[in-house]
C-alpha positions in Angstrom: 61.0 55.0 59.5 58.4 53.4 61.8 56.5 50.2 60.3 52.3 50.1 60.2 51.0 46.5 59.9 47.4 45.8 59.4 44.9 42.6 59.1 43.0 42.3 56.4 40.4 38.6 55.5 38.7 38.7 52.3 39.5 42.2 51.9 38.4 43.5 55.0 40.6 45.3 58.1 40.2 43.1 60.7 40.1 44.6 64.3 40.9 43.0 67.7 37.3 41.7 69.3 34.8 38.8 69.1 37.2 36.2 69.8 40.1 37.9 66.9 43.3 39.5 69.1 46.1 41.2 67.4 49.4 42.0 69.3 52.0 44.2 67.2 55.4 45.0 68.3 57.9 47.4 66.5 58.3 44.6 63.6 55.9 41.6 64.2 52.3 41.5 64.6 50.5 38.6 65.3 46.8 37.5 64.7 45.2 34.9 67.3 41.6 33.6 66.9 40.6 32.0 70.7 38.5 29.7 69.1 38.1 28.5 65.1 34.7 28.2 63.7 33.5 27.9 60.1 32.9 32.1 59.9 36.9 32.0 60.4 37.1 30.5 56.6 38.6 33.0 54.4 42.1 34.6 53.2 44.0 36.6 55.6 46.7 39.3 54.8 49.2 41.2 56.8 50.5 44.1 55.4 53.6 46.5 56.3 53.9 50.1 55.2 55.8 53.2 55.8 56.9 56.2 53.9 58.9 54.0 51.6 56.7 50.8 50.7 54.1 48.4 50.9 54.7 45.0 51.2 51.9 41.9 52.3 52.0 38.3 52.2 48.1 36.5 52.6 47.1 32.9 53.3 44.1 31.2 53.1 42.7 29.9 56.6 40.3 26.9 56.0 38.7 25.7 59.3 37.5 21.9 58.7 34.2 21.8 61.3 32.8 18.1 62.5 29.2 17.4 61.4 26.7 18.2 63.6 22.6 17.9 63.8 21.0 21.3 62.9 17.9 19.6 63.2 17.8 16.1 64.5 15.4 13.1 63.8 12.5 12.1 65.8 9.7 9.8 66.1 7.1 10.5 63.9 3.3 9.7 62.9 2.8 8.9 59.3 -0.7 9.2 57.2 -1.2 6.4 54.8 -1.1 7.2 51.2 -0.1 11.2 52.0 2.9 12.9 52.0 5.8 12.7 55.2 9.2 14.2 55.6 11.9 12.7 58.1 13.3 15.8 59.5 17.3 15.4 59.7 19.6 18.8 58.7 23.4 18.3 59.4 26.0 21.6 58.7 30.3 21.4 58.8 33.1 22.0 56.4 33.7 20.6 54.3 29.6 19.9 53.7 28.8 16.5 55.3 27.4 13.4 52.9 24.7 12.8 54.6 23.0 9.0 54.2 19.7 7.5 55.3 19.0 3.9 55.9 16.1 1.9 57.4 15.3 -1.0 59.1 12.0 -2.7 58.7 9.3 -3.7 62.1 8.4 -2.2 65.2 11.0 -4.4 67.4 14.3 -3.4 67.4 16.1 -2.5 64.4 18.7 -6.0 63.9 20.0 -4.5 60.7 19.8 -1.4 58.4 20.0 -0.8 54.9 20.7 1.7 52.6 17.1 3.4 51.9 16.2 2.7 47.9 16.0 6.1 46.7 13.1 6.1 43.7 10.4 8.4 42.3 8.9 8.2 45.9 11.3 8.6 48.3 14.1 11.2 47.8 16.3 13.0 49.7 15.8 16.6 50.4 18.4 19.6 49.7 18.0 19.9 53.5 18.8 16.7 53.8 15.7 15.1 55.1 14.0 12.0 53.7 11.1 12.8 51.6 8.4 10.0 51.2 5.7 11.5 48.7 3.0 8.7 49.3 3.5 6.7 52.5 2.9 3.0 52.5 2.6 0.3 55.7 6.1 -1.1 54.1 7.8 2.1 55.5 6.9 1.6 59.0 10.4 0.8 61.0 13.6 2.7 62.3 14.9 4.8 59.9 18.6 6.2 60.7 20.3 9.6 59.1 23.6 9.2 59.2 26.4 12.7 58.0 30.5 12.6 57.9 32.3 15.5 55.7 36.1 13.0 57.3 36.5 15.5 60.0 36.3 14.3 63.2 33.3 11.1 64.2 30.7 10.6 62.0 27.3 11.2 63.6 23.9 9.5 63.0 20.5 9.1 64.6 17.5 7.2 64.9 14.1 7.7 64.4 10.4 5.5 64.2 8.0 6.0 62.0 4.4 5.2 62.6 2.0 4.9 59.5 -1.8 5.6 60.9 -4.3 3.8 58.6 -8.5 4.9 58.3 -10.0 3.3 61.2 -13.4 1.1 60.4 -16.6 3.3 61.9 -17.6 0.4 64.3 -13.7 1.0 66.1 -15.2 4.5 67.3 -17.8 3.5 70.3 -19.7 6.3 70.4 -21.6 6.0 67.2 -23.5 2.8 66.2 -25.0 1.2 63.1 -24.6 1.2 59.3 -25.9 2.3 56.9 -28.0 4.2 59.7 -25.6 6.3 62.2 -27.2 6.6 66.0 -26.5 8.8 69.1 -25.9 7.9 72.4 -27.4 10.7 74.8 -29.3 13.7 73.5 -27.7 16.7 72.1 -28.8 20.5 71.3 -30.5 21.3 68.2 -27.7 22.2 65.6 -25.2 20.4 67.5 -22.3 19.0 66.4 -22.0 15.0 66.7 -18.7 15.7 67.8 -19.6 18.1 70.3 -19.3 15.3 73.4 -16.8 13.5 72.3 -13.4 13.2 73.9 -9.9 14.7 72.3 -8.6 10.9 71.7 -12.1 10.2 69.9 -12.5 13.6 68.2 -8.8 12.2 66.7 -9.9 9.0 65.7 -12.7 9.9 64.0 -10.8 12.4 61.7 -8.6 9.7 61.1 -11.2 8.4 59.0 -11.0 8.2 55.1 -14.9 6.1 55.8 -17.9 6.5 54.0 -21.3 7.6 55.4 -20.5 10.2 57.6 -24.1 11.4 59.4 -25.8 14.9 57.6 -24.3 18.0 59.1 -21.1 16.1 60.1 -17.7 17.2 58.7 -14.8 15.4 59.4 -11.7 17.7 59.0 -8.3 16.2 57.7 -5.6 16.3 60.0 -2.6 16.0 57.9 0.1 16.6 60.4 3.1 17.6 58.0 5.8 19.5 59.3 7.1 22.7 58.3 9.4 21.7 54.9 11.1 24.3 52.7 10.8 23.6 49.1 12.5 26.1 47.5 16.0 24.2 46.8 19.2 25.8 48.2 20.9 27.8 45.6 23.8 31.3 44.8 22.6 33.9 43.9 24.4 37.6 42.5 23.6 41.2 43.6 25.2 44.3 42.6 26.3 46.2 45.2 24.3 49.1 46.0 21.3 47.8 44.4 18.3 46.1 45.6 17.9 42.4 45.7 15.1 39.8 46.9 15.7 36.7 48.3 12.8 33.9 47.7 11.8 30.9 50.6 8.8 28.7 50.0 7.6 26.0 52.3 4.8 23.9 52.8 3.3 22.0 55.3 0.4 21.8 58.2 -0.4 25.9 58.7 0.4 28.1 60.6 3.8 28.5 59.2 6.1 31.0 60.5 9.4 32.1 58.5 12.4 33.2 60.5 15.1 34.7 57.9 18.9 34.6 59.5 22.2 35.9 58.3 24.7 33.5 59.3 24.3 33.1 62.5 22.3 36.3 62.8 18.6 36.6 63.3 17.4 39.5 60.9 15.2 41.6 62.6 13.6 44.6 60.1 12.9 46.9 62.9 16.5 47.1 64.0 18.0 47.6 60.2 16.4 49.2 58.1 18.1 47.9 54.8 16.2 44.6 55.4 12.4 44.6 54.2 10.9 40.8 54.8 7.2 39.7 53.4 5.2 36.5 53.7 1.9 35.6 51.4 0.0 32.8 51.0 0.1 30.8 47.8 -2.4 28.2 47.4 -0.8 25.1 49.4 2.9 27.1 49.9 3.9 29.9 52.0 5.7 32.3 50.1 8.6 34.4 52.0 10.7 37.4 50.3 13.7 39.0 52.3 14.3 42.2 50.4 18.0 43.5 50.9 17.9 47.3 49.4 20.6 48.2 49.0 23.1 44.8 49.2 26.3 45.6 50.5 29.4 44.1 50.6 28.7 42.1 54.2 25.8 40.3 52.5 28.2 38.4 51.0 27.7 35.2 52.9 25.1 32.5 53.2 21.3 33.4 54.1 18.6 31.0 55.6 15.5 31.1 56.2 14.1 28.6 58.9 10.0 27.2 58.4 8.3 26.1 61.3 5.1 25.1 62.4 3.8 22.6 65.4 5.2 19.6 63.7 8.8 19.6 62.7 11.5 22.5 61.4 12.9 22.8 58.4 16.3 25.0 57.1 16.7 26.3 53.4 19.9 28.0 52.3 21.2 30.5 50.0 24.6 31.9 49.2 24.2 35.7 48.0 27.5 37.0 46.3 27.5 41.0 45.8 29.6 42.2 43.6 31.4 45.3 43.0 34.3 47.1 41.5 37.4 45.4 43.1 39.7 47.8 45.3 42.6 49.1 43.9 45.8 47.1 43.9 48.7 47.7 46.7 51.5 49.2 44.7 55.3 48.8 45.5 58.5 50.9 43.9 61.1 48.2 43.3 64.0 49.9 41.8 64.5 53.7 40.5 67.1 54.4 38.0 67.7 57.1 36.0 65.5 56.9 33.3 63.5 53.8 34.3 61.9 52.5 37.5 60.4 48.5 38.3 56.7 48.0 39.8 55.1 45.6 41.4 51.8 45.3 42.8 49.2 42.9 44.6 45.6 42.4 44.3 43.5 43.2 47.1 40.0 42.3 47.4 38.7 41.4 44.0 35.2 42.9 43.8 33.7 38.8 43.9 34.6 39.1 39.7 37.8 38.6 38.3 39.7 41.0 38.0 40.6 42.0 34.0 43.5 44.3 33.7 45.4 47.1 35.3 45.6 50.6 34.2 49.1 52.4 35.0 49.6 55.9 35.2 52.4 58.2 35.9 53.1 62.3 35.7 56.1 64.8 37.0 54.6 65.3 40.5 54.0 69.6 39.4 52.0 68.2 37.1 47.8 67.9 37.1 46.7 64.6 36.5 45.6 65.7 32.9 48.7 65.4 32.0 49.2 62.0 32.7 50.8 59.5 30.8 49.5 56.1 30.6 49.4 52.0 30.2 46.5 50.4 29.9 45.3 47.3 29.8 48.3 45.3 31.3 46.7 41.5 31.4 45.2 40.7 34.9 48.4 37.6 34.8 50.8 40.0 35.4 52.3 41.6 38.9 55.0 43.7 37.9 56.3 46.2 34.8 59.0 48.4 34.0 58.1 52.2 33.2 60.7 53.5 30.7 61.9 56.9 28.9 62.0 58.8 32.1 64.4 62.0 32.7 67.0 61.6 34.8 67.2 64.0 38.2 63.1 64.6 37.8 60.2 64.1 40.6 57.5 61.7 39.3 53.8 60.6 41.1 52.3 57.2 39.9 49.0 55.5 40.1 47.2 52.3 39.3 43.7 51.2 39.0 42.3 47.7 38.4 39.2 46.5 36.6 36.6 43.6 36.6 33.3 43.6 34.8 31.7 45.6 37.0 34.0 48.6 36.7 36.9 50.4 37.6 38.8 50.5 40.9 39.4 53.6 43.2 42.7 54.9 42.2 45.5 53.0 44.6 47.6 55.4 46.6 49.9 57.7 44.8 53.8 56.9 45.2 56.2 60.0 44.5 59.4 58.9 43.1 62.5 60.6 42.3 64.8 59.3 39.1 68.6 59.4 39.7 71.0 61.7 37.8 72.6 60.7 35.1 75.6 61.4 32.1 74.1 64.2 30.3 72.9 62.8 26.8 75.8 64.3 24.6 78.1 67.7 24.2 76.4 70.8 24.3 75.3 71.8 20.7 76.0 75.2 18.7 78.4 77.0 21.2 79.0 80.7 20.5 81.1 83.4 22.2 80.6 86.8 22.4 82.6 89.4 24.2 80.7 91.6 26.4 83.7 93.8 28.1 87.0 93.8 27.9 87.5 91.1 30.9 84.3 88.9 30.0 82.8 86.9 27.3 79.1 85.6 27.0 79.0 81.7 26.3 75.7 80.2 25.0 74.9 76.9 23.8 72.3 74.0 23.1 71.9 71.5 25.2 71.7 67.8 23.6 68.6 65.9 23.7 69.2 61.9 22.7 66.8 59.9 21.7 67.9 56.1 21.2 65.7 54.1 18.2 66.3 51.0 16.7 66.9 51.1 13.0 67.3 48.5 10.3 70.9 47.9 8.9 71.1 49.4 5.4 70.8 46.8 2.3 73.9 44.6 1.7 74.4 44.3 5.6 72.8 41.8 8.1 69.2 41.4 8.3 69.3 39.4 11.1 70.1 42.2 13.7 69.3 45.9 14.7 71.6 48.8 15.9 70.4 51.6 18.1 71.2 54.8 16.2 71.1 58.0 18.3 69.8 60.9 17.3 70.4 64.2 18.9 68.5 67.7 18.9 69.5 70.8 20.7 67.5 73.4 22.6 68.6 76.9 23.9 68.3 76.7 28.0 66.4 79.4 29.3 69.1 81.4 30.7 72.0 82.4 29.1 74.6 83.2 31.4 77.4 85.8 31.2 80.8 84.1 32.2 84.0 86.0 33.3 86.9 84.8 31.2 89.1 84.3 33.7 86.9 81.6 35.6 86.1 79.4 32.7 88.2 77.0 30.3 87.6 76.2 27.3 89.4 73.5 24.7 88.9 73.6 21.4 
């Protein structure tokens, strides 16, 4: 009988494209992946069937990626006494330990050391280095260093700059104190800042001075990049319903929020089962992908990406979606006459463990409400023996398997047929009665065994059982005339 072997990862048939080839001969397939990467992660199984059986053997594939810079330091501009973030993001398998150090001054760095991690400096989820209230002590080279032991660690450098108010009298455009003057003439109305230059309009918003001139308003320029707050986290749907998935991030506005699945930007226009919002919320920018329904492929990591003119900034989230698990792959071992041996594997679990198993079994002309059954057989156990059958009889099994979301689909229906056997004693009640003068009509009742275990009467040993047997007869459905001649009897 020919053979048909399929790839399955995490449940899923994998076909030949996107870097995945499969090559199948009569009996050998092979899977080849040109080149690994950390999507590969994930259990494989090969599995042979014909007309007789199912068989599979799986492995786990776990592809251990080098760190690398998903966002990489750089230079940046500090405001005393305000907030900064030290933009580093790093991504590999296993996840990379990522660790920040510094080294004080504005010559070159001679030696770093390990950054004191306190109330006001802390690393981010994202891994960058948040410092909640800069001070001149944390101007110097700061360098974010990431290893996970695969291949070479990385790190890189950065300088950070802290810009303190400048005194009024640095600005040379304006003169005097308390009194502020004007050089040149300007329009009724006019701004004082109207003439000045982009460096000066800078410096002088740089100012947290006193006495600004009436009708002059100094905007802050606060400089923060783009930084997600929202802390990487997993997250459960169900599938077929709706979930939302939350992002919030702060920093210098506009903000824009790019959502991406995997690798995958998600673009609402071209898939419709993604719905993606954005609102304002006082100091944060609030950002909800809506996933309606959540299917199965969500199951992988989400992340939505902040940006705005400053810096870039990566939060994650792992969605799960679970769902009734499929049904297990079942095998016929061994058929006998009145007994037959199971066993079965797991497939794809649903993303909930799986519970128990539900067996069920009827003589193939049978409907299925006819059924006979075992249920919950423990989710530990792979294989059972199904007793008490007739010999010489057709059967059709079944099996489903359950989580706590629910039942599987039913598996696929095996048809079995139980050997003969010895019938189960003599026939029973055997008459004879002549018919003509050269023939005689036999009948009798066939035996019908059934084997119990009994207790020994009193006075013998307790500590064993005996199988009594006892038999019943039934008339068969056709009684046969037999010619004399052709038939022997011994009494």
């Amino acid at each position: 009988m020919p053979i048909r072997i399929t790839w399955r990862k995490d449940g899923q048939v994998i076909i030949s494209g996107s870097g995945v080839t499969i090559e199948s001969k009569e009996f050998m397939s092979s899977l080849q992946i040109s080149s690994v990467s950390l999507k590969h992660n994930g259990n494989y199984t090969c599995i042979a069937s014909n007309d007789a059986a199912t068989v599979s053997r799986e492995r786990q594939l776990i592809v251990r990626v080098p760190p690398r810079f998903v966002v990489q330091p750089n230079n940046q501009d500090g405001i005393y006494g305000k907030a900064g973030v030290l933009n580093c993001s790093v991504d590999g398998y296993p996840p990379p330990k990522v660790m920040w150090k510094h080294a004080k001054g504005s010559g070159n760095p001679q030696q770093y050391h390990p950054v004191p991690l306190t109330g006001r400096i802390q690393i981010l989820p994202n891994s960058s280095l948040l410092i909640r209230h800069v001070l001149e002590e944390d101007i110097g080279y700061y360098l974010c260093q990431a290893s996970n032991g695969v291949g070479t660690d990385i790190s890189k450098s950065m300088f950070l700059t802290v810009k303190t108010a400048e005194r009024l009298a640095s600005i040379p455009v304006f003169s005097g104190r308390p009194e502020w003057g004007w050089r040149g003439s300007r329009a009724p109305g006019e701004s004082p800042l109207a003439h000045l230059g982009q460096v000066e309009k800078r410096r002088a918003r740089t100012l947290v001075g006193q006495g600004l001139p009436s009708g002059v308003s100094l905007p802050q320029i606060s400089q923060v990049p783009a930084m997600v707050t929202s802390h990487p986290n997993t997250t459960i749907a169900i599938k077929g319903q709706a979930k939302e998935l939350n992002c919030t991030a702060r920093g210098e506005r506009p903000i824009i929020i790019r959502w991406e699945k995997g690798d995958t930007v998600i673009d609402p226009d071209r898939n419709i089962r993604y719905t993606i919002t954005t609102k304002d919320n006082g100091d944060e920018v609030i950002s909800t992908l809506k996933l309606k329904p959540a299917d199965r492929g969500d199951s992988v990591f989400f992340s939505c990406h902040a940006i705005n003119s400053y810096g870039e900034d990566r939060g994650l989230i792992q969605l799960t979606v679970q769902e009734p698990p499929d049904p297990p792959e079942l095998e016929i071992r061994e058929v006998k006459a009145r007994s037959m041996n199971l066993r079965w594997t797991q497939r794809f679990d649903g993303n909930s463990i799986i519970t128990g198993f539900d067996i069920e079994y009827k003589n193939k002309s049978d409907s299925w409400d006819f059924k006979q059954s075992t249920r919950n057989i423990s989710p530990t156990i792979n294989q059972a023996n199904i007793v008490d059958l007739h010999p010489a009889s057709v059967y059709s099994i079944r099996m489903y398997s359950f989580n706590k979301i629910g039942r599987s689909e039913p598996s696929k229906e095996l048809t079995i047929s139980t050997e003969e056997a010895a019938p189960d004693g003599p026939p029973m009640d055997v008459t004879l009665q002549p018919m003509t003068s050269q023939s005689i009509q036999v009948t009798w009742k066939q035996a019908l065994c059934k084997r119990r275990e009994a207790e020994l009467l009193p006075g013998g040993s307790t500590d064993h059982t005996l199988q009594a047997v006892f038999c019943v007869g039934f008339v068969p459905r056709f009684p046969t005339p037999v010619i004399a001649s052709e038939v022997a009897f011994t009494l």
